[in-house]
C-alpha positions, 0 to 999 in steps of 0.5 A, a space after each residue: 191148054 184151056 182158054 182163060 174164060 171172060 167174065 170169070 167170077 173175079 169180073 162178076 165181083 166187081 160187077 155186083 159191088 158197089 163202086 159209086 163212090 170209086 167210080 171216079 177213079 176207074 174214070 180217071 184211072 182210064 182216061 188220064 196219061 197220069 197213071 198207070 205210068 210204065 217206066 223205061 229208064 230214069 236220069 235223075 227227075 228225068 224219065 222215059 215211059 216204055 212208049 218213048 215219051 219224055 217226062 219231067 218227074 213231079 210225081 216222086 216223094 223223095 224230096 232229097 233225091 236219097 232214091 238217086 244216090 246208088 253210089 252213097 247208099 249201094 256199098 253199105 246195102 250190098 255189104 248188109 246183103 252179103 252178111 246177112 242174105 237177100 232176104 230176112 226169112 222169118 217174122 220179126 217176133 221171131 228172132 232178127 239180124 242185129 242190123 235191127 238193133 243197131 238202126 233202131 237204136 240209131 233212129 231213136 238218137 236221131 229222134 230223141 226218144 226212149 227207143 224205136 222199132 221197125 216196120 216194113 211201111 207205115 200201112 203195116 204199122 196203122 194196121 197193126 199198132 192202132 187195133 193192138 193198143 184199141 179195143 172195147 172201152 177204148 176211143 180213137 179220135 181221128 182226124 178226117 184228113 188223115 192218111 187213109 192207112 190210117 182209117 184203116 187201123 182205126 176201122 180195125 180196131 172199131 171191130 175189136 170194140 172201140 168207139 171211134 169219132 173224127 173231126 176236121 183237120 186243126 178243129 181244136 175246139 171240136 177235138 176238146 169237146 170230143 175228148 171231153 164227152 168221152 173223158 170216162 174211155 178207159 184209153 184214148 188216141 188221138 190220130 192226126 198226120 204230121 205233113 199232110 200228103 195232099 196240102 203240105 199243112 202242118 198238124 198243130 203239134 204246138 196245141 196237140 200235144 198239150 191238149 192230148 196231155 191234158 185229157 190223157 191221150 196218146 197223141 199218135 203222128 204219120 209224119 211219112 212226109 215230114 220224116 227226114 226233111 223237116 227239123 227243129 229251129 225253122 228259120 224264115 230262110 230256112 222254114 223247114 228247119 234242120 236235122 230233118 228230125 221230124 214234124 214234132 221236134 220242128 214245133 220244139 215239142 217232146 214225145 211224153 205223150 206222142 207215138 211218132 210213125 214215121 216213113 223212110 222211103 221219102 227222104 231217107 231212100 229205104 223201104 221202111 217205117 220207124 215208131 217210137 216206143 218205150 222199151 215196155 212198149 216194144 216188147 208188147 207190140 213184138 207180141 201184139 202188133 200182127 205185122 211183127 209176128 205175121 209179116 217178113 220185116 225189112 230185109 237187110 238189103 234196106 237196113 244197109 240203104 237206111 244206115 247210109 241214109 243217116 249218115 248222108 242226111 248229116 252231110 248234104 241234107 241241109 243243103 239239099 232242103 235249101 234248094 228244095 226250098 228255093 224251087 218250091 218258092 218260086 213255084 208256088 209264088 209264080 203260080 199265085 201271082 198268075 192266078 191259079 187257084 194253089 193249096 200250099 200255105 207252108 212252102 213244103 214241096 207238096 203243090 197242089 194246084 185245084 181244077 175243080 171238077 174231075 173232067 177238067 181234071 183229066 183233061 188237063 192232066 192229059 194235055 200235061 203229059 203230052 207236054 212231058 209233065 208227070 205229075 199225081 191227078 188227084 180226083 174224088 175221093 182222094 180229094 172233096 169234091 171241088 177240091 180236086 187237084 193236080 198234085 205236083 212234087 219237087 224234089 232237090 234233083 230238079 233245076 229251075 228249066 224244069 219248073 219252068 217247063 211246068 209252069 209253061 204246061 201248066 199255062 196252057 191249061 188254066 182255062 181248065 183249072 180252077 181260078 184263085 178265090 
């Protein structure tokens, strides 16, 4: 048997491209503890890395710790698995287990919509809703901080034709204007997140909507986030609000003119995407969005998970956001009281805590996970420059030692992390 060659054409490549604008995340990718992260065996937000260390877990996106509760959502899962098989052996536009049908009908009560489809991650679905509904004559206005799966939907659908423009998160001014400028598009989209995955801001839904209305838009949301954690009538000692019914019933808004995306993995602990439709739009994105037609859909493995996750969000849901909540609280509020430069207006449990410069970054990153803190570093261009970040989660199955542990880590590298302006 030969020798695998170095330097085989996979590695020329990379060599001949062009990665100036990556080249801090290889730099990071190799020098900081914080990816890569090899897992041996987890108890709770408690893990071991296949070296033996010991980690606290603040790099989950499970806010409500659905991802540790085998016990609630195995039986459903396995019964799905056993009726229907391990795998669904066919493209969705093609035929689908009744599993479909039912949770889809389900997600759509949960919702409060006409009705609602599935896909296997929100990425399948940016990629195949937003170039199977763009096109030439049609205009996209995208936010710039908006989901980078996003982008990726809204370049393919500028390859098809369609003109595309963004403007800076809650710029509303510089939307209407937009909108404005480009009131003659035969079709307009107006593509924002819900939850925004490196701050925890809100989208504006209150004045989205209205103005996307005003200017016949349709107003498409990645609530990856806020799916399943955030809800309708927030109360201050509840700001979350309840249900976990998403970002736009949180601002006591409807969907006449939303297209509302929506992850299941972070809160509802299964591998899939809901969007919510008409019934006339469901037959055409089963014909048009490639991923339905192309792409094997979520197995009934993960419907049975799904299920029970709806079911377990009714029962303990609320009480899981309230602790959540609580630790988020006094994590944030410690931090700023002590100096440290945060990006967390809304409590949600997303923390980002600004170093500024990406050597900082890594070095402080490093000296965390040697103290058994795993956590997201985030660098340029995952943040703008001068912006980049320790990204730190927090989910119901964390206990105050842990934060405290964190915030002990985190003292340690103030002088490397970028004070409070």
């Amino acid at each position: 048997m030969s020798a695998v060659r170095n330097g085989n054409i996979q590695d020329e490549i990379i060599s001949l491209g062009d990665q100036n604008q990556r080249d801090p995340l290889f730099e990071v990718l190799a020098k900081s503890c914080q990816y890569n992260v090899r897992i041996a065996s987890v108890d709770k937000r408690s893990l071991i890395d296949v070296h033996g260390n010991k980690l606290i877990d603040f790099a989950s996106c499970n806010y409500l710790s659905f991802d540790q509760e085998q016990d609630a959502l195995l039986p459903a899962a396995n019964a799905a698995a056993r009726e229907y098989g391990v795998h669904t052996s066919r493209a969705r536009l093609m035929g689908y287990h009744e599993l479909f049908s039912q949770l889809e009908r389900r997600l759509a009560d949960f919702l409060g919509v006409e009705d609602s489809i599935l896909f296997p991650n929100t990425t399948l679905a940016h990629i195949g809703i937003i170039p199977a509904l763009m096109a030439r004559g049609d205009m996209i206005f995208l936010d710039k901080s908006a989901h980078a799966t996003m982008y990726q939907g809204a370049q393919m659908a500028r390859d098809k034709g369609a003109g595309l423009v963004s403007f800076r998160q809650g710029d509303m001014r510089t939307l209407e204007r937009q909108l404005t400028e480009h009131a003659d598009a035969r079709r307009k989209m107006i593509c924002v997140d819900g939850v925004y995955s490196m701050t925890g801001d809100y989208a504006v839904i209150n004045e989205l909507i209205p103005l996307a209305r005003k200017h016949n838009a349709l107003l498409y949301i990645d609530d990856a986030h806020g799916f399943g954690f955030v809800g309708e009538n927030p109360t201050e000692s509840m700001p979350y609000g309840f249900g976990g019914n998403g970002i736009v019933k949180h601002f006591g808004g409807d969907y006449d003119n939303v297209m509302y995306v929506a992850g299941t993995a972070k809160n509802l602990g299964a591998a899939a995407a809901v969007v919510s439709v008409s019934a006339k739009m469901k037959e055409y994105l089963l014909a048009y969005a490639r991923p339905l037609d192309y792409t094997h859909p979520s197995t009934p493995f993960c419907l049975g998970i799904l299920d029970s996750a709806l079911d377990l969000q009714q029962r303990t849901g609320d009480a899981r956001r309230k602790k959540v909540y609580e630790l988020t609280r006094t994590l944030v509020d410690t931090l700023k009281d002590e100096g440290f430069s945060v990006v967390n207006d809304t409590y949600f449990p997303i923390v980002s805590v600004l170093a500024g410069e990406t050597n900082r970054l890594i070095e402080a990153s490093r000296t965390m996970y040697e103290d058994g803190i795993f956590l997201t570093a985030c660098p340029y261009p995952t943040m703008p420059k001068g912006q980049e970040a320790l990204r730190i989660t927090i989910t119901s199955n964390h206990e105050m030692d842990q934060i405290e542990v964190l915030l002990g880590s985190l003292r340690k590298v103030q002088g490397l992390l970028r004070s409070a302006d």
